[in-house]
ROSEDREN-518196 format. One line per 10 residues: number of its first residue (from 1); their letters; for each residue z, y, x of C-alpha. Coordinates in steps of 0.1 Angstrom, whole numbers, plus 5000, padded with zeros to 4 digits. Last residue first. Layout:
<pts>
NUM> A> Z Y X  ...
</pts>
This chain:
<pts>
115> XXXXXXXXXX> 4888 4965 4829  4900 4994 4848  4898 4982 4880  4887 5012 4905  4903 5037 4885  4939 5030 4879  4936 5010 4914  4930 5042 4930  4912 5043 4964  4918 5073 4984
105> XXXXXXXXXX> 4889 5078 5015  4872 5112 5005  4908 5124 4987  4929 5116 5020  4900 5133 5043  4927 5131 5068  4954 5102 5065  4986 5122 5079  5011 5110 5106  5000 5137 5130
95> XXXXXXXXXX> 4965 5128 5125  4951 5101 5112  4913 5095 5109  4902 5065 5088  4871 5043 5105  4890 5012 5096  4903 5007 5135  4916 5042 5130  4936 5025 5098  4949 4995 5122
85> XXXXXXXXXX> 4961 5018 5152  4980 5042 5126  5002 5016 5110  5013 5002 5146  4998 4970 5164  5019 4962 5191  5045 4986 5182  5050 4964 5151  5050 4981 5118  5077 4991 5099
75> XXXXXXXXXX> 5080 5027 5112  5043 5036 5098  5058 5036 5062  5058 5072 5056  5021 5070 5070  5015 5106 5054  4987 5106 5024  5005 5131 5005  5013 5106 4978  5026 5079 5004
65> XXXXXXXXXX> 5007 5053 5025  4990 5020 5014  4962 5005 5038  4987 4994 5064  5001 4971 5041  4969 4951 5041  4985 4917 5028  4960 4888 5043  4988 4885 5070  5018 4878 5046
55> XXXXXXXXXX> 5045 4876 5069  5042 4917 5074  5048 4914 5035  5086 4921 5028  5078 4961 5037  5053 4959 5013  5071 4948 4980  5100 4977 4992  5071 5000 4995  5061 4989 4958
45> XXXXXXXXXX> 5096 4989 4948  5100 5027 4957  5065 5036 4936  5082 5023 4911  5085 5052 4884  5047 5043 4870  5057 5008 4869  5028 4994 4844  5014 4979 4876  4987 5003 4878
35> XXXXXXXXXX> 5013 5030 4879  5031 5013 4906  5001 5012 4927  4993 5051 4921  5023 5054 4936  5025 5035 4963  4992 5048 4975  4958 5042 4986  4938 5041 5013  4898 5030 5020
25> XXXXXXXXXX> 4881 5021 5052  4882 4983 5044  4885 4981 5004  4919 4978 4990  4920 4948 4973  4946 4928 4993  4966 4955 4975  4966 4943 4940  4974 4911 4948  5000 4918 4971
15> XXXXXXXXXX> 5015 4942 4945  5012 4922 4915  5035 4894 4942  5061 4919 4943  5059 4924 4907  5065 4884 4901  5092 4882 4928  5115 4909 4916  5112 4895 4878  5122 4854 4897
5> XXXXX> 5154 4877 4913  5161 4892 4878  5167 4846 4867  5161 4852 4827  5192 4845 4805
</pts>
């Protein structure tokens, strides 16, 4: 019988990858993540993936926000260095929680590395 835990760990690891190549300057989403992944209903697992990567310091989690564009992961980053400090220092405008241009600046995996 297969290990579920070793599953866990091979899509949370498809997520790293898969966001460590978000371009500087660009967002996308948990969502369209997921769907890349072959996970289209995922989208939860992908912010779970994330919020176990703050170790991983070549993991951009701050480059991933929710289908509206809204930092609905902002309150797992450090104060130090919080979700919306990091995008601004991309050259991505946030205001009240929400990535502006979101369409001008998303990056979809579906799109961006289709094969």
């Amino acid at each position: 019988m297969k290990n579920p835990s070793n599953k866990q760990d091979d899509f949370f690891k498809n997520v790293y990858e898969v966001v460590k190549l978000i371009p500087k300057g660009k967002v996308s989403t948990y969502g369209a993540i997921a769907t890349y992944l072959g996970a289209k209903r995922s989208a939860r697992m992908v912010g779970y993936a994330l919020n176990g990567s703050f170790s991983l310091s070549e993991v951009p989690a701050h480059r991933v926000v929710n289908r509206l564009g809204i930092l609905s992961g902002k309150h797992h980053f450090s104060p130090d260095n919080p979700m919306e400090q990091l995008l601004a220092e991309e050259g991505i405008t946030v205001m009240e929680d929400k990535v502006q241009n979101f369409e001008q600046v998303f990056w979809d995996p579906n799109i961006e590395l289709q094969l």
